[in-house]
BAVOVEX-324540 format. One record per residue (C-alpha): x, y negated, z negated; residue in three letters. Coordinates in steps of 0.1 Angstrom, whole numbers, plus 5000, padded with zeros to 4 digits. Each point is the difference from the previous one (the first is absolute). Layout:
XYZala
...
% end
This chain:
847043900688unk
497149705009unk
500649715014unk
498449644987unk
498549975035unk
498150314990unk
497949754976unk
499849695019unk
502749715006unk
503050084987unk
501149684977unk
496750024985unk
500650374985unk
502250104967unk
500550324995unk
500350154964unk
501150314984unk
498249954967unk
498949694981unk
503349834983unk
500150064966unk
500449595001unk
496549935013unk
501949625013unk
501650155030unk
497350155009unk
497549714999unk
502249785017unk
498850145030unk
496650024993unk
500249634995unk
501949935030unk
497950155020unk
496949774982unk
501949685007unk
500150115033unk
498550215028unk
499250324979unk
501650335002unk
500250344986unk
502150194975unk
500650365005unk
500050234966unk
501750355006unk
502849925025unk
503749935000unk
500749655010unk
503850095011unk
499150315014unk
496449975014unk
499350344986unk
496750074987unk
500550164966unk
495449924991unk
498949924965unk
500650344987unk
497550144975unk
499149644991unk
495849955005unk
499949735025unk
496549864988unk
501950004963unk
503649835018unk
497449755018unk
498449864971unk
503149974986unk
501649765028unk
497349825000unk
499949934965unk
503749925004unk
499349715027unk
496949864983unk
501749974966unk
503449885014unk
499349815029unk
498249635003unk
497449935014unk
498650345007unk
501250155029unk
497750225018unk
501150335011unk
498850325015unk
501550314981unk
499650345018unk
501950335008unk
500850145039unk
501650335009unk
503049975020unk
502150315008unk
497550244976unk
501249754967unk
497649774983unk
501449634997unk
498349724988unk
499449665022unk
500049704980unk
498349725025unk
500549614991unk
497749775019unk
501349665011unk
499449744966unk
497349735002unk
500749844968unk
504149975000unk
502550014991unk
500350344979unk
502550044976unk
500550174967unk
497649934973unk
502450054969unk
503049815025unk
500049585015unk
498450035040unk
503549805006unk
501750364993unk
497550255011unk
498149875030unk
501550255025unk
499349985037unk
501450245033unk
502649905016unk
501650245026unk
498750294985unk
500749934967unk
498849824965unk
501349674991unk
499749714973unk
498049755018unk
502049685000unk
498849634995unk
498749955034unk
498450265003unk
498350034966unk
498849715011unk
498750095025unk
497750324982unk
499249744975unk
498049785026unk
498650315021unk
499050134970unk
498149694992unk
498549985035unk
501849665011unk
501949945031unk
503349834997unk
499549795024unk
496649824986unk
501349944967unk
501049624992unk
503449855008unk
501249854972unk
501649675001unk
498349935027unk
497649735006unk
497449975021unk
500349805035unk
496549965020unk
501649865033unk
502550265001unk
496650274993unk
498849795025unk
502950045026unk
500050414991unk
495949985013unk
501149885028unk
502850185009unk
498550365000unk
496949905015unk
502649875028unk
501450385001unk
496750134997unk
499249845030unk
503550095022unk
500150364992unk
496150055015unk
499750175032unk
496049915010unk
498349704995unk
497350214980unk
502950034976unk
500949665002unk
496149914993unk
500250224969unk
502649864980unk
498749774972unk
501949674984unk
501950094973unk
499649784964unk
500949954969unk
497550244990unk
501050265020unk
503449964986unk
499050064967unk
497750275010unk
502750215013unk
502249914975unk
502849755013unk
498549734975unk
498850074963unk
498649834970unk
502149914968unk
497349834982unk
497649855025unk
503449905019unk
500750165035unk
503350114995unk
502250205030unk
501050384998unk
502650175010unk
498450085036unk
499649625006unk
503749924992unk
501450295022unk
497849895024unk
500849604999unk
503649914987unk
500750344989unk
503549994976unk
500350304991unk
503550165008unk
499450315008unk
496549955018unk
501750045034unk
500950205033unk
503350115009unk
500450115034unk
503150185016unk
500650135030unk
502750295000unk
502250155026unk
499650355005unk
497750164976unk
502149964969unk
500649724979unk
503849915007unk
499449715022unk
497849724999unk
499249865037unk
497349734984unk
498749944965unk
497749684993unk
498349994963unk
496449835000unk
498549784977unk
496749784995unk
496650044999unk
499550415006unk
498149995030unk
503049785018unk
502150294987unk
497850235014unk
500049815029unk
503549955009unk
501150354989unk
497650125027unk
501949825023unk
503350084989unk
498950355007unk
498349975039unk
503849795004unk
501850314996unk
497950305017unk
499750075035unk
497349875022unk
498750055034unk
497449945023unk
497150135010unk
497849905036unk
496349904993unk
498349895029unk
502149735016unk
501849884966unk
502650224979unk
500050014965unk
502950014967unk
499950384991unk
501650084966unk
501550334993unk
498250064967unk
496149914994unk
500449624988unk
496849964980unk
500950284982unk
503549864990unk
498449704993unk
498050184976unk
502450224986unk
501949674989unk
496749834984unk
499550314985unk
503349984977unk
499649624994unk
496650074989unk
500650334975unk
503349924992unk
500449924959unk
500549644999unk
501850094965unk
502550225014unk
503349775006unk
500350135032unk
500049865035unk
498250185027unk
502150145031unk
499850045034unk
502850225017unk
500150065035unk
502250295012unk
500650165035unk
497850284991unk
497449874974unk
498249714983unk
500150024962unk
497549784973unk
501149964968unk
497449854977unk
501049974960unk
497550154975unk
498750384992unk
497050095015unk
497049884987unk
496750094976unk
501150384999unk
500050045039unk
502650245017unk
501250005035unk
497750325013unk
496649814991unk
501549645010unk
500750175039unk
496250114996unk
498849624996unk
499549954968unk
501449714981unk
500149834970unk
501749625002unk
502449874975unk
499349635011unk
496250015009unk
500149595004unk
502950005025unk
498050315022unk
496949835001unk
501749705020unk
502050225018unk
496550115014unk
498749665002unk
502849905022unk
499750295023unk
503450114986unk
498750374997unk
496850165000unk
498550164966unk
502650104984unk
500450364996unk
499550115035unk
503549855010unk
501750294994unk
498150235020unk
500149765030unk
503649944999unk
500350445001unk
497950005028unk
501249755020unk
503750124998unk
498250335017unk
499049845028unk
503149875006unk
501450355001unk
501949924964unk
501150204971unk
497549974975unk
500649714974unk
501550094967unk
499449874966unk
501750074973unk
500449924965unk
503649954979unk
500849844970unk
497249684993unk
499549895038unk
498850125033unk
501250125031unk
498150015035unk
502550115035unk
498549965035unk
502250245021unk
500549875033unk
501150145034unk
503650065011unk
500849755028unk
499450285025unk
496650114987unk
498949594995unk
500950015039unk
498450345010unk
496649894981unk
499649635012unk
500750155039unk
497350294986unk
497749774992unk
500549755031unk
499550305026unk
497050114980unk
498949615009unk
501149945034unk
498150365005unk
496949864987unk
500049655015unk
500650215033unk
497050274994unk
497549714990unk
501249765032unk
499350315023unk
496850094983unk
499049655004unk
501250005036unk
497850275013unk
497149894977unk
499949655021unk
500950215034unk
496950224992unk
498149704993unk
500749815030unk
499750325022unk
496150074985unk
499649675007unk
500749995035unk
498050324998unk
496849854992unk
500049735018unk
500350215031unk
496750184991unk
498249684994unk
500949965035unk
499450305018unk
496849984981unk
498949655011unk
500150135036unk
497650324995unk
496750034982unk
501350294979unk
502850264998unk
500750344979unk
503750014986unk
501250245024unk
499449725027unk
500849724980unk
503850224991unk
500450105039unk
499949625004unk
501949824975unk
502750355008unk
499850084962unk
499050354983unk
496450074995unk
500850094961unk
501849634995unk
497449855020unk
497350154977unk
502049904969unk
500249605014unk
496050035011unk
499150064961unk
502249724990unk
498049755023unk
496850034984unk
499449614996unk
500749975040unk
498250305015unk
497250235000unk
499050365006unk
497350195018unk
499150375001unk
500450294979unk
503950124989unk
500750195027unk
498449775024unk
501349644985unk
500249745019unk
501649674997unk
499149625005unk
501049674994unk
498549784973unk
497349725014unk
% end
């Protein structure tokens, strides 16, 4: 018996006794797996059983050509594939490897895309619906939902004007130097229609769908539901608030619906204590952009917030995007659904380049001595949970990290201390030579130490130091010393 595992993530793996003798069920997966983040089928073991039964006396060169005969006469567009054999437990069985589609959606060539254009969901192959053969159709035609044109919508410069103004306002706010405050540019018309929230219908401007979420925004399911839970279950609702707007208010007061309801306490830096959250803020704050930024704006489906005793949870709607799979999206890699939207974001200081949020936010919840992150992927949305400490813990590591603090302010005020004391005292020192010297014509250090009641070695060590104030006669052993006339 084999596990999926043993050939890579486990929802992304089919395993096969024998091709069906109706080639369909077969290529249902095989165009699932095209529509979406690729995957392999395995030819020579028992789906129920996971018992490796191999290919027989079947040639697998001959059975390869075959399959891929099969797909490229069956499926359309052509899906590309890597056909191949492996040995597992002394059988032969033939790997069938689908890449993630660049030209979808894949369906059936003799069947309607409406019927055939499968996709993954939870491990298995599904009819695409509406929405989200929609959605293949514009991937596959290299658009972003979010710069395409809102229709019945006209065209209003002052409120284009009022959105220029606006994020170059929020630009400005969420710097932290004035070097980054120097660096942000006006934003125009023409960078509106550059990054997509304006477009042309004729020689018209015209506003997208990424200028009305981001100005009036009606859309009823382009919003944030927030909850906060008692316990870690969802049985009891302590606070719920639904958000609406412009996105980047949502964003905004969603935030702050979150820092409302974790802990907080403070931490002593130099004579002023700061607000110290229990989980890395920026990163939340990212995590949230993150979901109204990929989310599918076609998905009717609100994002949520829930806040439980134990956890944080993001829910943003919409599969994962452009073939991409959790493992490579925790790597940094990223393909974005609404490139218009994300390019703002970035503009505003919202989040950095996108694609390196995700391994920030895994890091930082590391430092904070927290259980890695989770992100997971269910039916056509998006799940991110920020585990947070137990009262007790949340206690044990703000006192941790206040000692550590108090520990170091202490080390650095004592260092500092007996660097001035040692100052001062050297000091003193050499102002007593200049003294004793100023009443002889010259001295060697052993008389110059018996005088001042130091050691000969520290007075030797202040003597080199005094270079610009004194002089020296005589050979090493016979030095003398003198002041400067």
């Amino acid at each position: 018996m084999v596990s999926k595992e043993y050939f890579g993530e486990d929802k992304k793996i089919e395993f096969k006794q024998e091709i069906p003798s109706k080639h369909e069920k077969f290529l249902k997966d095989i165009i699932a797996f095209a529509n979406t983040s690729g995957g392999k089928s395995i030819i020579g073991i028992v789906d129920e059983s996971k018992e490796v039964v191999g290919i027989g006396d079947q040639s697998p060169f001959k059975l390869s050509d075959s399959i891929s005969s099969m797909i490229s006469d069956s499926c359309t567009p052509l899906i590309e594939t890597d056909i191949y054999p492996q040995t597992v437990e002394g059988k032969t069985v033939l790997v069938v490897e689908v890449f993630p589609g660049k030209h979808r959606p894949y369906y059936l060539a003799n069947k309607t895309k409406e019927d055939t254009s499968y996709v993954r969901v939870n491990g298995t192959s599904r009819p695409a619906d509406p929405v989200t053969l929609k959605e293949l159709e514009i991937e596959g035609a290299s658009l972003s939902y979010d710069s395409m044109q809102e229709i019945g919508v006209d065209y209003d410069e002052n409120k284009a004007l009022e959105l220029c103004r606006v994020v170059k306002e929020i630009a400005l706010s969420n710097c932290e130097t004035e070097d980054e405050k120097l660096a942000v540019k006006d934003m125009t018309i023409g960078k509106l229609e550059d990054m997509g929230f304006l477009c042309r219908s004729g020689r018209d401007l015209a506003p997208t769908h990424a200028f009305s979420l981001m100005t009036d925004n009606h859309s009823r399911f382009a919003k944030i539901q927030c909850a906060l839970f008692k316990g870690n279950d969802r049985d009891l609702f302590i606070d719920k608030k639904e958000f609406e707007g412009p996105i980047y208010e949502q964003l905004s007061d969603a935030f702050q619906f979150i820092l409302k309801h974790i802990n907080i306490g403070a931490k002593v830096d130099g004579l002023y204590s700061k607000d110290v959250y229990e989980l890395p803020i920026k990163s939340i704050r990212e995590m949230v952009a993150n979901a109204v930024i990929h989310r599918s704006y076609l998905v009717e489906s609100k994002i949520q917030i829930s806040i439980f005793d134990d956890r944080i949870e993001v829910v943003s709607p919409g599969m994962l995007y452009g073939g991409m799979d959790i493992a490579t999206m925790k790597t940094g890699r990223s393909k974005c659904r609404n490139q218009a939207i994300a390019d703002m974001f970035q503009y505003m200081h919202i989040v950095e380049a996108w694609g390196t949020g995700i391994p920030r936010i895994i890091k930082s919840c590391k430092q904070y001595g927290l259980q890695e992150p989770v992100f997971e992927e269910f039916g056509d949305g998006i799940k991110v949970t920020v585990y947070r400490l137990n009262t007790a813990e949340a206690v044990e590591q703000a006192n941790k990290r206040t000692v550590e603090q108090a520990n170091k302010r202490t080390s650095e005020q004592a260092d500092n201390q007996v660097n001035s004391q040692t100052r001062n005292k050297t000091s003193e020192t050499r102002d007593k030579i200049k003294e004793f010297l100023e009443t002889v014509n010259d001295a060697s250090s052993a008389e110059i130490a018996e005088a001042i009641g130091l050691s000969q070695s520290r007075t030797r060590a202040i003597l080199s130091e005094m270079a610009d104030e004194i002089e020296t006669t005589g050979s090493t052993s016979n030095r003398r010393y003198r002041k400067k006339k």
